[in-house]
C-alpha positions as CSV (number, residue, x, y, z in Angstrom):
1,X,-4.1,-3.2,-43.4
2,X,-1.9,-5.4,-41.2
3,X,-0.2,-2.7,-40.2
4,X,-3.0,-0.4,-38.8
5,X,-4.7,-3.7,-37.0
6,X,-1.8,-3.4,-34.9
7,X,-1.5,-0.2,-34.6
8,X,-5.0,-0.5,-32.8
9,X,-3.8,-3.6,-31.3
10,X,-1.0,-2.0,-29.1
11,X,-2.9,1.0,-28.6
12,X,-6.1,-0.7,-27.0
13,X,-3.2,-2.9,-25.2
14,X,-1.6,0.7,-24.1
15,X,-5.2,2.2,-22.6
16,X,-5.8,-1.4,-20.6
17,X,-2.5,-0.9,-19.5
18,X,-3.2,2.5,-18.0
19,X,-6.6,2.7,-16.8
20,X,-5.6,-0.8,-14.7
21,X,-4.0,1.9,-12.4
22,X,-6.7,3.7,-11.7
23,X,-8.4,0.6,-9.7
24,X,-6.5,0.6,-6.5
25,X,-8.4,0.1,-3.4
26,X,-7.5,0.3,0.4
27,X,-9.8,-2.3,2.5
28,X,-9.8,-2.2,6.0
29,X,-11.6,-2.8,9.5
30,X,-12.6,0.5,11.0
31,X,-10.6,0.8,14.8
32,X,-11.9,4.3,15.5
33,X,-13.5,7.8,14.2
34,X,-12.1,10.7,15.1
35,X,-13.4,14.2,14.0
36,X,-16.5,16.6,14.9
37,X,-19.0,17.2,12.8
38,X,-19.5,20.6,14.6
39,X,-16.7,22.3,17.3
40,X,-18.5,24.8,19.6
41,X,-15.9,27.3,20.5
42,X,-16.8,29.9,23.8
43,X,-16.5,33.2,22.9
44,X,-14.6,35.3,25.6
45,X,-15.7,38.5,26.8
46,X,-19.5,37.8,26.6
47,X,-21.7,40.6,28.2
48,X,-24.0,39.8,30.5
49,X,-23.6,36.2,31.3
50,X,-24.3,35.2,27.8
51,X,-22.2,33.4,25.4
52,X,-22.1,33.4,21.9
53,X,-20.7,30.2,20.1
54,X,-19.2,29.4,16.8
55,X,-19.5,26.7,14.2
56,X,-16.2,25.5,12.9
57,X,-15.4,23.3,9.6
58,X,-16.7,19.8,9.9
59,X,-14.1,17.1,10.2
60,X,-13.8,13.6,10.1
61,X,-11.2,10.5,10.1
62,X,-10.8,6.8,10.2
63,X,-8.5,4.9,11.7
64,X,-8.3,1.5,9.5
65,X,-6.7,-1.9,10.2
66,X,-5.4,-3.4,7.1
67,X,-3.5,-6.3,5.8
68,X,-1.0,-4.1,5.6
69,X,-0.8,-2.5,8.9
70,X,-3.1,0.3,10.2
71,X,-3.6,3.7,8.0
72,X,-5.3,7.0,9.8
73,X,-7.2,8.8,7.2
74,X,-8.2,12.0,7.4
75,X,-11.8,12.5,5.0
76,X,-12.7,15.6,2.8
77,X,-16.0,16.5,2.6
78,X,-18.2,16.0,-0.5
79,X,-21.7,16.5,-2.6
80,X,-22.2,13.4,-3.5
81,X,-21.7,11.1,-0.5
82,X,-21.1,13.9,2.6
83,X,-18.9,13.6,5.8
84,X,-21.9,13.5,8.0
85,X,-23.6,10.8,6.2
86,X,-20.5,8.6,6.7
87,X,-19.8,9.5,10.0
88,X,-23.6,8.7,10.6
89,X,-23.2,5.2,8.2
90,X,-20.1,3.8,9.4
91,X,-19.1,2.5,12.9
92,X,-16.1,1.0,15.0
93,X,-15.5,-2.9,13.7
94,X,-17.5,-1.9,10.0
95,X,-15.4,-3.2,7.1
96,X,-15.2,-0.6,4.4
97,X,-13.2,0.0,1.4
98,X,-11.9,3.4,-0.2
99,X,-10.9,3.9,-4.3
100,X,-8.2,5.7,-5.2
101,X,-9.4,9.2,-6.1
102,X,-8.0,12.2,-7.5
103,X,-7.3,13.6,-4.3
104,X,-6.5,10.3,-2.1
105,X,-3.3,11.0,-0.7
106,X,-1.8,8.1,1.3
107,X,1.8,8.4,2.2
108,X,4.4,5.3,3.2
109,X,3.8,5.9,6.6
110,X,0.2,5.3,6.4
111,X,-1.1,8.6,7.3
112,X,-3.7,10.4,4.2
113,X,-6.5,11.9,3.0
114,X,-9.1,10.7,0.6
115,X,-12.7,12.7,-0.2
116,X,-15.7,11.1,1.2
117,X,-16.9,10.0,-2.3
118,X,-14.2,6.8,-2.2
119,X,-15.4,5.3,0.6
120,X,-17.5,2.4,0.4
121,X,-19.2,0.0,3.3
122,X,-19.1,-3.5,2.4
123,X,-19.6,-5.3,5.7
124,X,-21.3,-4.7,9.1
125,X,-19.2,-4.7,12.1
126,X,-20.3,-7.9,14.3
């Protein structure tokens, strides 16, 4: 019996271990936005004076200033919390925070992605 209480003893030590990880978190003063929601690109060629125009992806990014230094992060678009909800939501001087995803991507020059479903407000810009 000993030997199965720590059995479950290391392996409840093991998960705490490993989901501790999962926790990391990037806080940061927003500096600027960058992006468009919507590009309008001219046709060429349009008959008769008229021009047609085209909708392009929406895209958006923050440019944070950390502790650490300042990151630029580029933002995927998703369901749950979209890109033009954020963009609409958060403003230059905001503080915000963003939780390591499964897609945040931040490399040792500061320059990622995350999906718009890590990002969090915490604090008004004054």
């Amino acid at each position: 019996m000993r030997l199965y209480k720590k059995i479950l003893a290391t392996g409840a030590l093991i998960a705490s271990v490993g989901l501790s990880g999962c926790g990391d978190t990037l806080e940061g003063t927003v500096k600027e936005e960058f992006g468009s929601a919507q590009i309008i690109e001219e046709s060429s060629g349009a008959m008769f004076g008229n021009e047609s125009v085209k909708i392009s992806n929406q895209t958006y990014g923050l440019v944070l200033e950390t502790d650490k230094g300042e990151y630029v992060i580029t933002v995927n678009n998703h369901n749950r919390k979209p890109v033009m909800g954020l963009a609409k939501a958060i403003e230059t001087g905001d503080r915000i925070r963003i939780t390591y995803g499964f897609n945040t991507r931040i490399g040792d020059d500061r320059i990622g992605k995350t999906d718009s479903d890590t990002i969090e407000l915490i604090e008004r810009g004054k």
